[in-house]
Structures are given as C-alpha cells and as structure tokens.
Phi, psi and omega in degrees: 000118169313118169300141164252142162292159152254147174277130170270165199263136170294304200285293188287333188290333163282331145308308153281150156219166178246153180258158170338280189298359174083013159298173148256165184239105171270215150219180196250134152289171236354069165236357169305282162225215178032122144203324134309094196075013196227057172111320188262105192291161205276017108335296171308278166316328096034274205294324154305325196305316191266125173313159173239190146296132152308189179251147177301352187260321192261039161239340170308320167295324129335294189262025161266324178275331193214079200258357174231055161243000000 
C-alpha cells in the first residue's frame, strides 16, 4: 500500500501554528476594523492584542488540517 501525502487546509496553515508542547496558537477576533471610536474601548483592545489558544475540542481538528507543522 502506498503511502499517501496529505493536504494541508490552506485556510488553517495561515491562521494557525503549534507550539513546542503541541497547543495550537490562534490570533484574537474582532481586530479588524471600527477600532476608533465605534464601542470598542482601548481595554478591550489592549486585551486583544496578545494571541490565544484553541479550545481542546477544536485542536484534534486543527491538527488533522496542518498535519506537517
């Protein structure tokens, strides 16, 4: 039986990356635009700034879409 590659998901190898221990690494939503003056307080923004984690229900699935990082 031949090994087959597999494809990475285009949409996750630009979103995502794994870390040493194998988290995944996201970036935070709503940074995009309205960030002057239209609700979103420089708290708020602040508090955006620094990347997160996935959630443990969603990194098996991550990581089946990016399977050679």
């Amino acid at each position: 039986m031949p090994k087959i590659k597999l494809k990475t998901h285009s949409g996750a190898k630009k979103r995502f990356s794994l870390t040493k221990t194998g988290k995944v690494k996201r970036a935070q939503a709503n940074k995009r635009h309205l960030l002057n003056g239209h609700g979103k307080t420089t708290k708020l923004k602040r508090g955006l700034r620094g990347g997160a984690y996935a959630d443990k229900t969603n990194e098996s699935a991550v990581k089946r879409m990016i399977p050679y990082k």
